[in-house]
Every structure is written in structure tokens, then in C-alpha cells.
BAPA-133722 format. One record per residue (C-alpha): chain; residue in three letters; residue number from 1; x negated, y negated, z. Coordinates in steps of 0.001 Angstrom, whole numbers. Layout:
N
A  Ala  NUM  X  Y  Z
...
REM end
This chain:
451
A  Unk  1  -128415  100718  -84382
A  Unk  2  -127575  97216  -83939
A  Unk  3  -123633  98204  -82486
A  Unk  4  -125144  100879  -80547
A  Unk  5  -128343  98692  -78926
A  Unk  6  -127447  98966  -75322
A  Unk  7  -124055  99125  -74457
A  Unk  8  -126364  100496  -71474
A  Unk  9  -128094  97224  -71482
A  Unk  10  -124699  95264  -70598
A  Unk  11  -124577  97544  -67488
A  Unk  12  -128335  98190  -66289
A  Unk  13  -131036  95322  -65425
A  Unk  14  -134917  95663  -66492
A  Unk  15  -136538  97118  -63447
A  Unk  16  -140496  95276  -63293
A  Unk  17  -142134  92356  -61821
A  Unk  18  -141721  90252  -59362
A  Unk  19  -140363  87401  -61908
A  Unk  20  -137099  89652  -61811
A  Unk  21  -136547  90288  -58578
A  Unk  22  -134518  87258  -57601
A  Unk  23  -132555  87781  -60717
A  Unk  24  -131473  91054  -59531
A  Unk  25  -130676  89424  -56514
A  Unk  26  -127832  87130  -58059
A  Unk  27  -126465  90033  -59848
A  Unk  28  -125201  91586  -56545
A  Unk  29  -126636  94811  -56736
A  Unk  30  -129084  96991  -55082
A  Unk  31  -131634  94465  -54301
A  Unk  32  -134360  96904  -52887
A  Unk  33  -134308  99532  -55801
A  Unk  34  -134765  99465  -59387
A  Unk  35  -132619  100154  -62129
A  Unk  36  -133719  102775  -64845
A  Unk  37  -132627  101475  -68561
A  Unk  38  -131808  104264  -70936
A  Unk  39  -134313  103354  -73627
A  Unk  40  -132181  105522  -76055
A  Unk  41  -131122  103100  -78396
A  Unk  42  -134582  101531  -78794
A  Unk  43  -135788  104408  -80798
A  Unk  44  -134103  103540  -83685
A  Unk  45  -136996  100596  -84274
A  Unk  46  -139645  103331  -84324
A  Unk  47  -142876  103321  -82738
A  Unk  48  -143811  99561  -81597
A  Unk  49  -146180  100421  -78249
A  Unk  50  -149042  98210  -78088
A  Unk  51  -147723  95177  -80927
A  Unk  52  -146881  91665  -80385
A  Unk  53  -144856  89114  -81198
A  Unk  54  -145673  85324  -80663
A  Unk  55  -142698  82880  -80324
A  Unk  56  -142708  79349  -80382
A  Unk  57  -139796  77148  -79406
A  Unk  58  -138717  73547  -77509
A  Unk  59  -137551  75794  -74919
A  Unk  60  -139448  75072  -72085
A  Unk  61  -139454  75528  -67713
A  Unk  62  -136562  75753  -66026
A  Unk  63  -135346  77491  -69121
A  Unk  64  -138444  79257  -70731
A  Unk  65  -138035  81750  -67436
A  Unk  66  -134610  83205  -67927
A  Unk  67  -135678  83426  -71998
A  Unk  68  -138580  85632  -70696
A  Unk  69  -136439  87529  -68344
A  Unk  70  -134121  88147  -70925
A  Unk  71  -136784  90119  -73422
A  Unk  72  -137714  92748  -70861
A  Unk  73  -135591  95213  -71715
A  Unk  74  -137039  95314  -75393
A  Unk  75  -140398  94901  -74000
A  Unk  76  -140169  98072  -71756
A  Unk  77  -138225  100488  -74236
A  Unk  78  -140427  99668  -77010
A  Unk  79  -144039  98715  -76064
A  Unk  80  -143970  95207  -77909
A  Unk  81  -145724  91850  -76036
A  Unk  82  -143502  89127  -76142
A  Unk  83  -145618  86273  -75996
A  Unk  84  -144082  83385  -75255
A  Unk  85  -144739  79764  -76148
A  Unk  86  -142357  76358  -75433
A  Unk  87  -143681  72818  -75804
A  Unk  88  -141611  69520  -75802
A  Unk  89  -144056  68763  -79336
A  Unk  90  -142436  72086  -81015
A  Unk  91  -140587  70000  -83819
A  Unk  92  -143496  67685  -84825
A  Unk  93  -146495  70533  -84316
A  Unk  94  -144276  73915  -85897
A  Unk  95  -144884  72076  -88920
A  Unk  96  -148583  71180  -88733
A  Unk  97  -148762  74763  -87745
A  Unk  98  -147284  76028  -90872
A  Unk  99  -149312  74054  -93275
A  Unk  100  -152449  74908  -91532
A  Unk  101  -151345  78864  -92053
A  Unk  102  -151143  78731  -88258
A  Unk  103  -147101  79690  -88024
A  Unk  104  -145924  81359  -84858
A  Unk  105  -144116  85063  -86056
A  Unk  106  -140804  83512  -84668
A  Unk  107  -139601  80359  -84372
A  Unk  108  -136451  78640  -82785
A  Unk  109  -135086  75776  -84645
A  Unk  110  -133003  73698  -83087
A  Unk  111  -131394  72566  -86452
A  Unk  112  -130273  73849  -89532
A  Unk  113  -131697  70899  -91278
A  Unk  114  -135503  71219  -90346
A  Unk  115  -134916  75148  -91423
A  Unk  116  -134248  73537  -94583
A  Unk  117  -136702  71629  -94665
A  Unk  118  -139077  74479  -94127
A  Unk  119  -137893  76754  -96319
A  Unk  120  -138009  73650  -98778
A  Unk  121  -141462  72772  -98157
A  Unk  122  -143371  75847  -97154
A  Unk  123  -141143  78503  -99110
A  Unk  124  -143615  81472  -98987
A  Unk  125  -143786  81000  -95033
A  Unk  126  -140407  81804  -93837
A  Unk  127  -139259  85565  -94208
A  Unk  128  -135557  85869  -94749
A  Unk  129  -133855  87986  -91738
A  Unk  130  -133635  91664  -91928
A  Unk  131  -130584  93810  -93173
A  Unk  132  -130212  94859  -89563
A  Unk  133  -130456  91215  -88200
A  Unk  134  -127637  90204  -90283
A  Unk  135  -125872  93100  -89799
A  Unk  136  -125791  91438  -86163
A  Unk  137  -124941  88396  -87184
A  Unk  138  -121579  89484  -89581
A  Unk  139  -120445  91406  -86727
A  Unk  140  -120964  89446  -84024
A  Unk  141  -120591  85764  -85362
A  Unk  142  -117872  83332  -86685
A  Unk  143  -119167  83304  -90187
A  Unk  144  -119916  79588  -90093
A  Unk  145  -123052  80468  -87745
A  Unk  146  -124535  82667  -90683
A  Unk  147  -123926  79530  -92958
A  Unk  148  -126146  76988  -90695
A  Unk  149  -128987  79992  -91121
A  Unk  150  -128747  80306  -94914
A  Unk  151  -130204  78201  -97272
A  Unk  152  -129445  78581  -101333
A  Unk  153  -128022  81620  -100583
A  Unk  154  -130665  83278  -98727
A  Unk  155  -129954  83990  -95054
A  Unk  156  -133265  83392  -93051
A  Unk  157  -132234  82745  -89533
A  Unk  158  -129774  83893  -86984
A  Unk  159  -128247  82202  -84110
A  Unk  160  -129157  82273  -80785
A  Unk  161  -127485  80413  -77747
A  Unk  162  -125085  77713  -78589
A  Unk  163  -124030  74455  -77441
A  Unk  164  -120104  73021  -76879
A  Unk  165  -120397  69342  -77376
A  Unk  166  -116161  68870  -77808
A  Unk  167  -115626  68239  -73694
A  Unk  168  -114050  65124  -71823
A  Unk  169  -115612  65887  -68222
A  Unk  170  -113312  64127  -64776
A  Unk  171  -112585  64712  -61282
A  Unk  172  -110088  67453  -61248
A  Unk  173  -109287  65776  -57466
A  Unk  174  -108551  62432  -58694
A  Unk  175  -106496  63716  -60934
A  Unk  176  -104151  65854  -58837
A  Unk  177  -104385  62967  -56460
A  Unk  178  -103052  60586  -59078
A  Unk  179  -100656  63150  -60678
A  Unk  180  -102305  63201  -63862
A  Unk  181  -102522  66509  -66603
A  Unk  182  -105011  67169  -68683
A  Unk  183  -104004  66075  -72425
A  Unk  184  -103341  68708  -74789
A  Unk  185  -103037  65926  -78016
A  Unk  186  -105053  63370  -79161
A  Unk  187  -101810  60924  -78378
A  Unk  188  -101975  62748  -74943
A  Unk  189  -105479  61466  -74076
A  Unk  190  -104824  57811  -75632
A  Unk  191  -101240  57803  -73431
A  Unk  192  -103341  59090  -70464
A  Unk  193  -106224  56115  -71120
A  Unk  194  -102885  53510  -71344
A  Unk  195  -101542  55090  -67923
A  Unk  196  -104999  54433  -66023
A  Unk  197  -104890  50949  -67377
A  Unk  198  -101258  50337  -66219
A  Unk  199  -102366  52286  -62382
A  Unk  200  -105009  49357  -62447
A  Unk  201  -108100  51416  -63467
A  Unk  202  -110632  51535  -66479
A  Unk  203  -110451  55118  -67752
A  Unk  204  -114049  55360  -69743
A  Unk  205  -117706  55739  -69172
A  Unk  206  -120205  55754  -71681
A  Unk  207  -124119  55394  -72335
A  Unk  208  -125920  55982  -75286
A  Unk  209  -129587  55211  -74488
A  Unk  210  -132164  57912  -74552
A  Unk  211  -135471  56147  -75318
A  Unk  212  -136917  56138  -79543
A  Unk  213  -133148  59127  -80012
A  Unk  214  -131020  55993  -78201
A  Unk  215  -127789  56034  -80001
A  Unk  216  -127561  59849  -80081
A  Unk  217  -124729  60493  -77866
A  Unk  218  -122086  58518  -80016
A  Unk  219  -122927  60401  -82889
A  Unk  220  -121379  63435  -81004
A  Unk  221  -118265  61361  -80121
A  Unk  222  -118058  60503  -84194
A  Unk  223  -118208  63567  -85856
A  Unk  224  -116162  65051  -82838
A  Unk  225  -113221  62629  -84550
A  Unk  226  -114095  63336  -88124
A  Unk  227  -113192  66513  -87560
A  Unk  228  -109733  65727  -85809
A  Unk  229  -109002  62754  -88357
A  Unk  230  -110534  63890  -91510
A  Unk  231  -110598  67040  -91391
A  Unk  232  -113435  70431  -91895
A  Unk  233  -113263  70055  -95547
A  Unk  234  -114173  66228  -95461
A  Unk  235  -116906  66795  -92715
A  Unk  236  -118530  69114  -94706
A  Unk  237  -118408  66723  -97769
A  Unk  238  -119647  64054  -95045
A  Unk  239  -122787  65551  -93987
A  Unk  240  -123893  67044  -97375
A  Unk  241  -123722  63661  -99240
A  Unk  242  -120559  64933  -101299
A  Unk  243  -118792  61870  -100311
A  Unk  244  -120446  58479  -99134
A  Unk  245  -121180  57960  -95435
A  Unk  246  -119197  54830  -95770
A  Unk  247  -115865  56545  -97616
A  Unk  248  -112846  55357  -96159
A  Unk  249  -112204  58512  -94218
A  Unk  250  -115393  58310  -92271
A  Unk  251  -114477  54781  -91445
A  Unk  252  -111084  55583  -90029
A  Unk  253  -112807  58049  -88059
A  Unk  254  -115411  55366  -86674
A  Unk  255  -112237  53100  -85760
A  Unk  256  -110414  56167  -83887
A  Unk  257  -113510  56959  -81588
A  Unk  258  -113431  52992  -81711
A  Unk  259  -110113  52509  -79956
A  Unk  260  -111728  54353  -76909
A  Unk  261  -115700  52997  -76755
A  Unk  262  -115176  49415  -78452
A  Unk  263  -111671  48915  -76314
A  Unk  264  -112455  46004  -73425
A  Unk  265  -109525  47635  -71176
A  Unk  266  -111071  51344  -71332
A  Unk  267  -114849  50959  -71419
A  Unk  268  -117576  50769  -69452
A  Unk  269  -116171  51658  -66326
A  Unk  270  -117948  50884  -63250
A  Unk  271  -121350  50225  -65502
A  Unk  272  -120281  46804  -67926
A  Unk  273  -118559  45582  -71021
A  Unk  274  -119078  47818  -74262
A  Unk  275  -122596  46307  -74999
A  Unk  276  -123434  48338  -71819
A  Unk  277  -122725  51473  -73730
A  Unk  278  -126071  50819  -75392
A  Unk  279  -128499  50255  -72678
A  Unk  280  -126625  53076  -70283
A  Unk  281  -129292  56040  -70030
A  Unk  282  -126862  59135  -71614
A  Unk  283  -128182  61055  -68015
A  Unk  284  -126364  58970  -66246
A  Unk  285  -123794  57345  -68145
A  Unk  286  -120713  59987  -66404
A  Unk  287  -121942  59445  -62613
A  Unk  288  -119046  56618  -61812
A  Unk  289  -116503  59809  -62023
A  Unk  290  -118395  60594  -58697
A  Unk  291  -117325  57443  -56973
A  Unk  292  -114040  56913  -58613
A  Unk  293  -114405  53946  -60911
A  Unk  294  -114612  56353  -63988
A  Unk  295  -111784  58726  -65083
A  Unk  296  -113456  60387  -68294
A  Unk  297  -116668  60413  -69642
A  Unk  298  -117339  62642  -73283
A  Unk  299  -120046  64618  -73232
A  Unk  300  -121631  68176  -73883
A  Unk  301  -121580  71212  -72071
A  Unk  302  -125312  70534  -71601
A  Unk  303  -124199  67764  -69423
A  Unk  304  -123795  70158  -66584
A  Unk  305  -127105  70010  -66249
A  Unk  306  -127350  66432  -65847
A  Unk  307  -125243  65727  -62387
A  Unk  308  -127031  64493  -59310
A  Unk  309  -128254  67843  -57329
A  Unk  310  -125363  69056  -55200
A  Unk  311  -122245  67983  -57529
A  Unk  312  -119927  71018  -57692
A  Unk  313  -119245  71877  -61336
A  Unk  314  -115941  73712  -61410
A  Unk  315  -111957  73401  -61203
A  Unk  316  -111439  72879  -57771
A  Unk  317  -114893  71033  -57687
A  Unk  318  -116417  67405  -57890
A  Unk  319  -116522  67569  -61974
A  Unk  320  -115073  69508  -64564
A  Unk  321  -114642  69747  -68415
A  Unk  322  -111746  70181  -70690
A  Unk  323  -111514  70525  -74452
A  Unk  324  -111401  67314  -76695
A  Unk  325  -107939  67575  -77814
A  Unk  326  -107158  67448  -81600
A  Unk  327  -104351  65641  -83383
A  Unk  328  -102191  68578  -83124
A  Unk  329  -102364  71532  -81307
A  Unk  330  -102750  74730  -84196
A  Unk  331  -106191  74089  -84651
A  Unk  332  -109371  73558  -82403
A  Unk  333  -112153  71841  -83840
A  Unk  334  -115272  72374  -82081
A  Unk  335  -118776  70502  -82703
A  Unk  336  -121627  72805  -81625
A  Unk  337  -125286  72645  -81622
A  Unk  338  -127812  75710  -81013
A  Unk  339  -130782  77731  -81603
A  Unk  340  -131974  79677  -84557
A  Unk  341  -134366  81960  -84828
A  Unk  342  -136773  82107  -88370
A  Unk  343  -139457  84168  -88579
A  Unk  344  -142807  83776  -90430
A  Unk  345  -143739  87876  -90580
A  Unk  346  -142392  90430  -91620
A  Unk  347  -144393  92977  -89295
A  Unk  348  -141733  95940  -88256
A  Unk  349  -142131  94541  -84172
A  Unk  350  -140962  91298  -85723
A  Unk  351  -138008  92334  -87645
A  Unk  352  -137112  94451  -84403
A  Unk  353  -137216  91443  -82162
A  Unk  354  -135109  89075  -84350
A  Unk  355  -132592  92019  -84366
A  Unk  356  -132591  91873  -80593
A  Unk  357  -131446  88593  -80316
A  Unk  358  -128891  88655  -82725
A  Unk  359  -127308  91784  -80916
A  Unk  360  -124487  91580  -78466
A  Unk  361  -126921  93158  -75796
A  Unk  362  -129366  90611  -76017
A  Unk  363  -126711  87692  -75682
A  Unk  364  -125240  90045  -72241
A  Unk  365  -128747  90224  -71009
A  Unk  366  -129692  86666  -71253
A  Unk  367  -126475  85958  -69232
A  Unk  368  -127333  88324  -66490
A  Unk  369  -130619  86548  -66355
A  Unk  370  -129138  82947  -66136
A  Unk  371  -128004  83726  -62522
A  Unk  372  -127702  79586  -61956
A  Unk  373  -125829  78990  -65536
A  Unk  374  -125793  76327  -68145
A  Unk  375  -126016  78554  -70969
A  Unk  376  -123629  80547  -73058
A  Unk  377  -123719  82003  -76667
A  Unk  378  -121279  82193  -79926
A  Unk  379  -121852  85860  -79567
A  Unk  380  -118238  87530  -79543
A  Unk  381  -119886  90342  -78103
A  Unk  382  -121015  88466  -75000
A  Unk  383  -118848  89827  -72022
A  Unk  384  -117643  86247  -70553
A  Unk  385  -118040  88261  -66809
A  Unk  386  -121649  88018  -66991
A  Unk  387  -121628  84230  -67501
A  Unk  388  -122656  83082  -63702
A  Unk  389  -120145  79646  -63908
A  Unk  390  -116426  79744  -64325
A  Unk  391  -117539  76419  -66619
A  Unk  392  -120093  78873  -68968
A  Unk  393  -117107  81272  -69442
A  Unk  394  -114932  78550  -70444
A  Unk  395  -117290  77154  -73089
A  Unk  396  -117481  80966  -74081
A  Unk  397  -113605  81238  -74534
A  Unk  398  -113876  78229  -76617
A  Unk  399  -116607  79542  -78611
A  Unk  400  -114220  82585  -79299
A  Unk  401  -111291  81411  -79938
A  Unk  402  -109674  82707  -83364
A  Unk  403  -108141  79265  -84148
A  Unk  404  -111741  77861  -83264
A  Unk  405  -112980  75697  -86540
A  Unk  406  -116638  75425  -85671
A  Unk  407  -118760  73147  -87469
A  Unk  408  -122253  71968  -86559
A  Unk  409  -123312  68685  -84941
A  Unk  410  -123592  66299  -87991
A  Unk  411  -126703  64368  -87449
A  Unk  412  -128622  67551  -87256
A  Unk  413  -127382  68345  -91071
A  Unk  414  -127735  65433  -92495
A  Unk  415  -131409  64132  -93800
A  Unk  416  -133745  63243  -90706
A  Unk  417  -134166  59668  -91959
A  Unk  418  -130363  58958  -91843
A  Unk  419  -129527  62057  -88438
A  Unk  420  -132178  61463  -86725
A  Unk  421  -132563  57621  -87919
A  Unk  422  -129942  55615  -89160
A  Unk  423  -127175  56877  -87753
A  Unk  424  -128614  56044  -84103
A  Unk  425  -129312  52644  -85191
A  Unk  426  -125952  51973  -86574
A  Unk  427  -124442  53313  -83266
A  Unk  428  -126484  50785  -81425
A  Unk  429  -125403  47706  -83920
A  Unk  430  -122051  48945  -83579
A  Unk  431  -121434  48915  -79884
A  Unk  432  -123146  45409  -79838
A  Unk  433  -121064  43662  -82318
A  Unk  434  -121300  44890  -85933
A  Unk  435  -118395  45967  -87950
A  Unk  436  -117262  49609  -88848
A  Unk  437  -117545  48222  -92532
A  Unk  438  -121396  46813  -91980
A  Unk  439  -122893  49565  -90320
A  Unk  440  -121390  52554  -91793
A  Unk  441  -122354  50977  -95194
A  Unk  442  -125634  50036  -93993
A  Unk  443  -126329  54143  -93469
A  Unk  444  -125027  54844  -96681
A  Unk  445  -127688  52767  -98492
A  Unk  446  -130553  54313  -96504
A  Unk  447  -129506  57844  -97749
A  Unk  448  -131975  59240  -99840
A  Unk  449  -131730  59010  -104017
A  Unk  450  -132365  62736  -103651
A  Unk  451  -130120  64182  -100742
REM end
């Protein structure tokens, strides 16, 4: 069922409301007539008409509409209400929800750890995921996604879009004006930082402050070079407490990303010295690439979303993205971050839903209904075509690659008090004068006794 869910879906769009008819639009077809959906495949969840399913998520407007778009094909072919729910209080209030016996039948966590931390603390809540949901999932997924949703051994949640946080964004025009390539090495990017210096130029921008999360941003940057210097194997040890926070190959890997963000000659371009790292709003921090006096600024493919209204994301445009080059060049390392999606019944319209979303024609649907981009899925069978930006396709190929080692932003595994704590503090005590030695030892002592 789940292979066979609508290779008709990849082609056809849900004919309805009015909500879809600019969608439809953007697609390029007929705009004036409808398109029928062979409902076909659907039958294989049974009779559904007249059920619902509640979902609650962070996911809210400009996004919450193309996630609604994207669920009418299931809606129409099989009679289930989709009722939809996002609030920007989702990770502090799911909980209250679900020890008030209140829980939502689906979820979307934004990280592995506070799935966890559910399944830890409210174990006869969460439902694991259905045969046919991971049947999705093994056939659809590198098998390190199916990993972030499985907890001792149970698998309880699949993945749903996906973020590609391993980018260095520039001005592809500044570059061909100056004659510069985009590195391929780590020792490529450092030579390239040297060779702005010599031209007379400071190559990087940075900011780190986002309000009570400041600090966040760095953390990316971090684990991004853990995984280049140390290696899978040792992040994995890192963020699971195998090895101490402060072990000597975690504090190379602070120095590396330290040769870029605490160096006087490459940081902060056009915005201060390095303490202005931590009092740069993250928004902002890459907008001197705009007006020249910034060459490269790290960042997500999220950050997209953040340039002033008008900048032209794209190869020949104002701003583009490549790939955070490792050491060498046989494997690419790639820090993601994402959705996943736990439910808390077991009701057959449920089970049907979650294996929806896992399937390849749920991941083509949402594309076609993300006609203004800035979102793309680990879903191998996502067809890259429907992605609406060349920059969502390349995130996509980079998601896909065979030789991809994916592992999952680091802070969002690791205990809240130290991710979602610590860590951010240390990044801010860092970048305004403490050693490598003093803060990477000062998060290792606020780990806790039983993590």
C-alpha cells in the first residue's frame, strides 16, 4: 500500500476550495478546471468517511497553509477531518496536555530528545508507529532518520520535513567578480578566508543572538566541525554522554570552528569585533553579503527565509548556499534538524494518517503545495522537480546523497538543561572572552548525574 499510495498523487493536484486555487496556479496547469485524483490507492486504509484526526504542532502561518494544503488528497479519498492545530507554545503546552490526558492524536516534535522525554515520562501515551508507517520509513529514509524516532528499541515516530543546517551562504556575483571558487576542502575554505584577507577584505559574518535561545546558532557551526574533525562515531559518543563534553576531541573541534569566529582578521565583517557575534540578532547576522563587506556567513537552509523581501535566492542571484566542505572530499557530513510525527491513538484514521506522511506521495504533495519554497524533505522518494527553488532541490540532492553521513543537530539530543541551556551560555562566554578549556568544561559539569 504504502509503495503504491499515489504514484497518481505525484502527477494530479486535490481539486476543492478556494485555499487551493492559487496553488494550482503556481503549478502551471489548467488553472480554470479541476483535477480528478484516482482515489484507488486509498482503499487499502478501509473505510475512514466521517473520522478525525487532531494534530498539534509549532508549525504555524505562513507555513500551517501549505501543511493543510498538503493533506487534501487523503482528506478527499478517504473521508477523514484533518484538524489542524499550530501554536508558537506547542513545546511547553504538548506536555501539560499529555499529563492532563488532553494529548492531541498526532503530534510533531521538533526533536528527538523531547520524544524521549515523552516516551520517558508519559510511556502509556505515545503509540509506537504502525507496521505500514515504518514500512515507509525503511524504504524511503536513510536509516539514521528511523534512529532519531526510536527510543529503546521501539520506533514511535517518523520523519517529516527536514532541515540542512551544513551551508556557507555568499554572493555568487562577488565572487565571479573577484575570481573566487567555491571550496571543495576544509583547507579550501580556510585558503579562501586567507585570500579575502590578503584582497583587503574581512571574509565572515556572524550573530548569535536570538532572545532567552541566544547562543543557538554557534552550536550549529560546532557540531557542524565535530563531525568533520572528530568524526560520526565520536559525535554520537558526544551527544549521548559516552564521552565528556569537554574530551579533547570536542575541544579541538571548538578551536577549528574557532580559527574562523574567534579570528580578529575574519570576523565580524561589516557588524564589529568577535564580541559582536553575541549581540548580532541570528536574522540578520548574513545581510552585509548584500552590501559587500561580508563574503560568507554559515547558516541553515532555513535562512532563506530570513533575507530582506526582494533578495534573489539562487545561482545567478543576490545569495546563494554551498555545502560546508569536510576535511576531505569521500565523505559528506551533514547536520540536519526536522519534524517527527508521534501519535497518542491508535484509532485506524490515525495509523492511516501517520502512514501518509511517511509515504513518498505525501513528501511530492507537500512540495507541489509549497509553490514559494523553503521546504524540502529526507524523503528519497521526493521527485526534486516538484521542489519550487533551484536552492530546495539542492538541499534535496544533499539530503540524498549516498556518501551523505547524516546526523542530527546536537543540542536537540543532548539533555534540555545542557541543549537547550548550557551549551548557549557557553557559546556566549566563549565569543566574549572565555577559554575553549573553561567553557566546554563548565558544560560538562552541568550534565546531569543521570544522562
Amino acid at each position: 500500500m504504502a509503495g503504491g499510495l499515489g504514484l497518481a498523487l505525484a502527477l494530479t493536484a486535490c481539486s476543492g476550495g478556494g485555499d487551493s486555487g492559487d496553488e494550482g496556479t503556481d503549478s502551471g496547469g489548467d488553472t480554470g478546471a479541476a483535477t480528478e485524483i484516482d482515489c484507488a490507492p486509498y482503499e487499502e486504509f478501509g473505510d475512514l468517511e466521517g473520522t478525525s484526526v487532531s494534530i498539534y504542532t509549532s508549525i504555524v502561518e505562513p507555513e500551517q497553509q501549505t501543511q493543510e494544503d498538503s493533506y487534501d488528497p487523503f482528506e478527499e479519498c478517504t473521508g477523514v477531518t484533518v484538524e489542524y492545530e499550530g501554536s508558537r507554545e506547542f513545546e511547553a503546552q504538548l506536555l501539560v496536555r499529555i499529563q492532563a490526558g488532553n494529548a492531541p492524536d498526532i503530534a510533531y516534535l521538533p526533536q528527538p530528545g523531547l520524544l524521549r522525554t515523552i516516551v520517558q515520562d508519559f510511556p502509556d501515551a505515545i503509540k509506537p508507529a504502525p507496521d505500514a508507517t515504518a514500512a515507509n520509513v525503511d524504504e524511503f529514509f536513510n536509516p539514521a532518520w528511523k534512529e532519531y524516532g526510536t527510543v529503546d528499541g521501539t520506533f514511535y515516530a517518523a520523519p517529516l520535513g527536514s532541515n540542512v543546517k551544513s551551508y556557507v551562504w555568499y554572493s555568487p556575483a562577488m565572487f565571479e567578480d573577484a575570481g573566487y571558487e567555491v571550496p571543495e576542502t576544509w583547507d579550501d575554505l580556510l585558503a579562501l578566508s586567507d585570500q579575502i584577507v590578503d584582497d583587503g577584505a574581512m571574509p565572515w559574518c556572524a550573530g548569535v543572538e536570538s532572545g532567552d535561545a541566544t547562543g543557538w546558532p554557534l552550536t550549529d557551526f560546532i557540531e557542524d566541525v565535530v563531525l568533520r574533525t572528530a568524526g560520526p562515531e565520536v559525535y554520537d559518543q558526544w551527544v549521548n554522554h559516552e564521552i565528556p563534553f569537554n574530551d579533547p576531541q570536542i575541544v579541538e573541534a571548538w578551536d577549528t570552528t574557532g580559527e574562523i569566529v574567534k579570528n580578529d582578521e575574519y570576523v565580524n565583517a561589516g557588524l564589529g569585533g568577535v564580541d559582536s557575534i553575541a549581540t548580532t540578532p541570528w536574522t540578520d547576522a548574513g545581510y552585509p553579503i548584500l552590501d559587500g563587506t561580508c563574503w560568507l556567513h554559515r547558516a541553515a537552509n532555513f535562512y532563506a527565509t530570513q533575507w530582506p523581501e526582494g533578495t534573489e535566492v539562487a545561482p545567478d542571484g543576490d545569495v546563494y548556499a554551498f555545502y560546508l566542505p569536510n576535511t576531505d572530499t569521500d565523505t559528506r557530513p551533514v547536520l540536519v534538524g526536522g519534524e517527527f510525527v508521534a501519535a497518542f491513538d491508535d484509532r485506524p484514521e490515525v495509523q492511516a494518517f501517520q502512514t501518509y506522511l511517511a509515504s513518498a506521495d505525501w513528501a511530492n504533495t507537500k512540495a507541489t503545495t509549497t509553490p514559494m519554497g523553503g521546504w524540502v524533505s529526507a524523503n528519497n522518494g521526493l521527485d526534486p522537480e516538484n521542489l519550487a527553488t533551484e536552492f530546495d532541490q539542492l538541499s534535496a540532492e544533499i539530503l540524498a546523497d549516498e556518501d551523505a553521513v547524516v546526523r542530527f543537530d546536537g543540542s536537540d539530543l543532548m539533555p534540555g538543561e545542557v541543549g537547550a541551556g548550557t551549551f548557549w551560555t557557553a557559546i556566549v562566554d566563549w565569543l566574549t572572552g572565555a577559554s575553549t578549556e573553561e567553557v566546554t568544561d563548565q558544560v560538562e559539569q552541568s550534565w546531569p548525574a543521570a544522562s
